[in-house]
N, C-alpha and C positions, 0 to 999 in steps of 0.2 A: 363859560369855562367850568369843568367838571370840580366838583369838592374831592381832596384829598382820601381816600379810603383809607379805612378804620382798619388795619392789621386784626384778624382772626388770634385769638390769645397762644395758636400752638402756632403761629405763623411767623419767624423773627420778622422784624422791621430792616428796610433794604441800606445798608452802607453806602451813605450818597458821599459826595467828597466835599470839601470845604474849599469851596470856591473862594471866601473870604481870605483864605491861611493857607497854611501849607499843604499848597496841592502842587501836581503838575503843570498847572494852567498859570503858576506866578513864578515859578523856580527861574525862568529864566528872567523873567523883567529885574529879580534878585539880587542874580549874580551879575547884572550888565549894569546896577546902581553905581553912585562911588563907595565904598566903604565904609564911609560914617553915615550912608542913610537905607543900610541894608535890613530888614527886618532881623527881630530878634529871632525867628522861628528858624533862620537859618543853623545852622551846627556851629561852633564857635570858631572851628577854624576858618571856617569861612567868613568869618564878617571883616578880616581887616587883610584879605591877602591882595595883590596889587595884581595877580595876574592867576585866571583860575579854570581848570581843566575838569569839564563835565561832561561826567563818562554814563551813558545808560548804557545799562545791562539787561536787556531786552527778556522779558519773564522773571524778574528774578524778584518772587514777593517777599514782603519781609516776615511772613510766617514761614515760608519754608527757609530764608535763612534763620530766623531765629530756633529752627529745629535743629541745623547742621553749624553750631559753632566750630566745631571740630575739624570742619571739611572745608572751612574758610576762614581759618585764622586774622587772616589779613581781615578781611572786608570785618569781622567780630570784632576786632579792634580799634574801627574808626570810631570818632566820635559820631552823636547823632540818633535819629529813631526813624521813626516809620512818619511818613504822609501818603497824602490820598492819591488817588490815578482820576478818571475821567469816567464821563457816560460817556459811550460804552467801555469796558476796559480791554481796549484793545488797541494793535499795534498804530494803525494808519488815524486814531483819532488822538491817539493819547502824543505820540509820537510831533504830530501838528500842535497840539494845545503847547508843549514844551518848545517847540521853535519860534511859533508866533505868539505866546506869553498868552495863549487867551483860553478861554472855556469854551467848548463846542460850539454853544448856543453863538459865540462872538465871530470865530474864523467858518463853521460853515463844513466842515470834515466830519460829517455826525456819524461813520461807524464805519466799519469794513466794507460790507455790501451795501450799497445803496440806490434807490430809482431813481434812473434819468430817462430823457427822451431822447432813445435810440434813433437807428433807422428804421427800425420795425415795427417804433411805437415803445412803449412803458421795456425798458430795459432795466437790466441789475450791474452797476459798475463795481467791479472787484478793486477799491480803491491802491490795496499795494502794487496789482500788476495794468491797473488802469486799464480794462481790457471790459467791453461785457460780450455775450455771443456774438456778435459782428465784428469781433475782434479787435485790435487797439481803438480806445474810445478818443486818444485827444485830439480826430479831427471835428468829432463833434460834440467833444466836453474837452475844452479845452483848460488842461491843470487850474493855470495861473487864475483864467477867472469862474475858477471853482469857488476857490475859497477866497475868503477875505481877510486882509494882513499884510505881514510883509514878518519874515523869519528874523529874530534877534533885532526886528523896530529898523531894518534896513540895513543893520552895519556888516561889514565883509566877514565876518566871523568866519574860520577856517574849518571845515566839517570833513573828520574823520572817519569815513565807512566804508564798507566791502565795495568792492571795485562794483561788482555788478549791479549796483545799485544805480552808479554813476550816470545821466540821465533817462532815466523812467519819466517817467508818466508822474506817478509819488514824489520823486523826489522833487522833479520841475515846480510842483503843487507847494512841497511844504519845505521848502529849502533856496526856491529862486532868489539868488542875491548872496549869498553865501561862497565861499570859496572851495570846491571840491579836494581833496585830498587822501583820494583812495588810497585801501590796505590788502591787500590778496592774501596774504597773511596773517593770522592775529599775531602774530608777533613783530611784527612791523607796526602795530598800531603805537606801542612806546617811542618806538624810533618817530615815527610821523610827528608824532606830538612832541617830542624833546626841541624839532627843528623849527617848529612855529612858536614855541615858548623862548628860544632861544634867540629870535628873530622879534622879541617884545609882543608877540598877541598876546593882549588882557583877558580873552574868551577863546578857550579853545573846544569843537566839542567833538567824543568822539562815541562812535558809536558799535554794541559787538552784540549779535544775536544768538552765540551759538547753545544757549541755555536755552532759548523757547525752541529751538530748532531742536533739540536734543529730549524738549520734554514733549512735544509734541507726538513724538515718533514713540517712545520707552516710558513716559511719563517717570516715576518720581520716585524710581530705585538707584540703582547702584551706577546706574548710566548717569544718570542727571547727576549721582554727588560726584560725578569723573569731571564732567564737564565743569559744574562749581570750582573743583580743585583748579580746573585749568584756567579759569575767571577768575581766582579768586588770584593765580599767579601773575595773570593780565595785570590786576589791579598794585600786585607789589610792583612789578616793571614800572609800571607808570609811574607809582610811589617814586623810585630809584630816579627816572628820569628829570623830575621838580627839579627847576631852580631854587634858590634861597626866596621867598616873599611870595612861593608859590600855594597854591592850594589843591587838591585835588576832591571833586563831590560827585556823588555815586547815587544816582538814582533808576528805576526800574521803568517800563510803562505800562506793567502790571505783573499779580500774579499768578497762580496755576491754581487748576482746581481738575483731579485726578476723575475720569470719566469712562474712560475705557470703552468697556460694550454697552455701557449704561445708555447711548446714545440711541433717538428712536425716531422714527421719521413721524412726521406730523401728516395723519390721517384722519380717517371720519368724518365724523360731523365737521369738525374746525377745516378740516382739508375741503369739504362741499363749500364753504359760506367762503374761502380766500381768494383769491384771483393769483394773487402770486407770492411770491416771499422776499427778504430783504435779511438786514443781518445776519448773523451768523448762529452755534449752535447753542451759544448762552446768553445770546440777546439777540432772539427772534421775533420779525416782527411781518406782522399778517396781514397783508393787503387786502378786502374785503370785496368782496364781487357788490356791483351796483345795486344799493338797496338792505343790501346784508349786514352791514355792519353792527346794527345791533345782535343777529342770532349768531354772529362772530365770535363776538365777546361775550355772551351768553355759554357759547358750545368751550369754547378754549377755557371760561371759568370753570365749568363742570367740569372737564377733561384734563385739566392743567391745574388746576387750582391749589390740588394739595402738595405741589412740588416747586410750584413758580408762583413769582409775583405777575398777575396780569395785570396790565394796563392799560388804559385808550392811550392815544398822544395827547390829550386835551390833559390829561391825568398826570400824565411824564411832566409835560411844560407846568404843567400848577405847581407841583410839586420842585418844581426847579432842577431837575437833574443833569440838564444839558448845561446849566450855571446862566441861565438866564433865558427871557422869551426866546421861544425860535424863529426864525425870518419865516414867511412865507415860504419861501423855496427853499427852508430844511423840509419845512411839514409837509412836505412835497415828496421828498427826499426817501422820507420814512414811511410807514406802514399806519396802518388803523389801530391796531391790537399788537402791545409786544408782550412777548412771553418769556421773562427773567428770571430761570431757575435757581433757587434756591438750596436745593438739593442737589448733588451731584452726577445730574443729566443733561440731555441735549438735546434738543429737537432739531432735526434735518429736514432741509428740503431737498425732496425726492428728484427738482431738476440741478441740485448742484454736488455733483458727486463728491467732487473737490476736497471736500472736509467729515467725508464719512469714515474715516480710519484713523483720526486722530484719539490719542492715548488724554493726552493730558489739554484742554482746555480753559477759554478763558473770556471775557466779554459780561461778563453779569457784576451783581452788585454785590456780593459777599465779601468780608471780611478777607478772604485769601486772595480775591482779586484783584479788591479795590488798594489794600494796601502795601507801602511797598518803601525800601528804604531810602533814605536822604542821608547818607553818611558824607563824612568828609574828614581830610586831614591836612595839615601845613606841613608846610618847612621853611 
């Protein structure tokens, strides 16, 4: 196993999350406790509410809210601060670590893109739409024994999210067992929820995307504070809807980090020494042609070095950032060499067009990504 690398003095040190505490990988085991044996890191309104409504708000980090008090009164007002997100900090990893209580390295969901064994041989599975070039994967990655787990420790917990969500590929993975209760509307997501709070569910969770959807496109002007306002009124509705002994807790599965054209396909040297690609465009990771992996991570240090953190896998896992060893069949999963920018760029792979026009991005380990808010309020 490789030793830890010595950070260069102009190089920050990478934002890993607190596996131990408050991160996304314990919020749910948390709130599914009884009350008197809830950690103290929780917000206070949540430590003694009997019945409690956890809403992520998909993108929404807690440096760009802490920029916009203004533009979301409501959510400025909860009690509460910031906690960590996941490696990688992205939707389909971070999203599973919060259902099935665990740290990547535990359920097995290590990133957006990841290799399986296609029909064609080494494939790349787009875990949100569960698809790789041969097109839907789950006759030959079958979700459920994807990962490892079970969502909310097995119990029926009612999950509020966009209709079209309603069985995927993702959702089957990181939700089987759970009780569907689509929204086509965001504003039906209060109404949804009033009527399972109403009906005594102790965990109810619900789920709204339309900030990363909107930062992704516009990134982190006047569009994304529109949509804030329009999340930020989400979250009064649902405030409105609480019964008395209720609670409601507000957390993200990561934040943005403004990229625009800065984004650059990975070529050269590093492009000669790879075989293929995996992750995405702030936590790439480089599969190494037979033999090469050393002049891999040689060419991607020269090339990459003064903008991203590089690493082997051997480096990642020492270092802990998946929150624990990785199975075999993660290390599988993943790449030789990943390349974690620390700057505000991207590297693309030239066969996945998919994500070359996005504005605002997210997956690395900086400060704007990794963290992200934990608010909450009673009634």
């Amino acid at each position: 196993m490789s030793a830890a690398p010595i950070e260069p003095a102009e190089r920050p040190r990478p934002v890993l999350p607190d596996y131990a505490g408050a991160s996304l990988a314990r919020v749910g085991p948390a709130l599914l406790a009884p009350p008197d044996v809830r950690p103290g890191w929780l917000p206070g309104p949540a430590l003694q509410a009997e019945q409690v409504v956890l809403l992520v708000l998909d993108g929404l980090g807690w440096h760009q809210l802490q920029a916009r008090p203004a533009v979301a009164p409501t959510l400025s007002a909860m009690t509460g601060g910031r906690m960590s997100s996941v490696v990688p900090t992205t939707t389909a990893t971070a999203l599973t670590s919060i259902t099935f209580g665990a740290a990547p390295a535990a359920h097995g969901l290590v990133g957006y893109r990841v290799r399986v064994d296609g029909p064609s041989g080494d494939e790349v599975l787009n875990a949100l739409h569960w698809t790789t070039t041969s097109g839907d994967a789950r006759p030959f990655v079958p979700p459920r024994a994807f990962v490892r787990g079970q969502a909310f420790a097995g119990r029926p917990v009612p999950v509020v999210s966009r209709a079209a969500f309603a069985g995927t590929g993702f959702s089957e993975a990181h939700l089987a067992g759970t009780v569907a209760a689509s929204w086509h509307a965001a504003s039906s997501i209060a109404v949804e929820v009033g009527h399972h709070l109403r009906a005594g569910e102790p965990l109810v969770y619900a789920y709204y995307d339309g900030i990363d959807r909107i930062a992704h496109v516009t990134g982190l002007g006047e569009y994304y504070d529109a949509e804030l306002v329009a999340a930020d009124r989400l979250v009064a509705d649902l405030i409105a809807a609480l019964p008395g002994g209720c609670a409601l807790v507000v957390v993200a599965d990561h934040g943005q980090v403004e990229v625009g054209g800065r984004a650059k396909v990975v070529a050269g040297p590093v492009l000669e020494a790879t075989a293929m690609m995996s992750g995405e465009g702030r936590f790439r990771w480089l599969h190494a042609k037979p033999g090469a992996a050393a002049d891999l991570l040689a060419a991607a240090e020269e090339t990459y070095g003064a903008e991203a953190w590089v690493r082997t896998i051997d480096q990642v896992d020492a270092e802990g950032w998946y929150g624990g060893p990785l199975e075999a069949e993660d290390r599988l999963r993943l790449g030789d060499v990943a390349l974690v920018p620390y700057l505000p760029v991207a590297y693309l792979d030239p066969a996945d067009r998919n994500e070359h026009s996005l504005v605002c991005r997210h997956g690395s380990v900086t400060a704007d990504e990794m963290h992200v808010p934990l608010l909450a309020v009673a009634v």
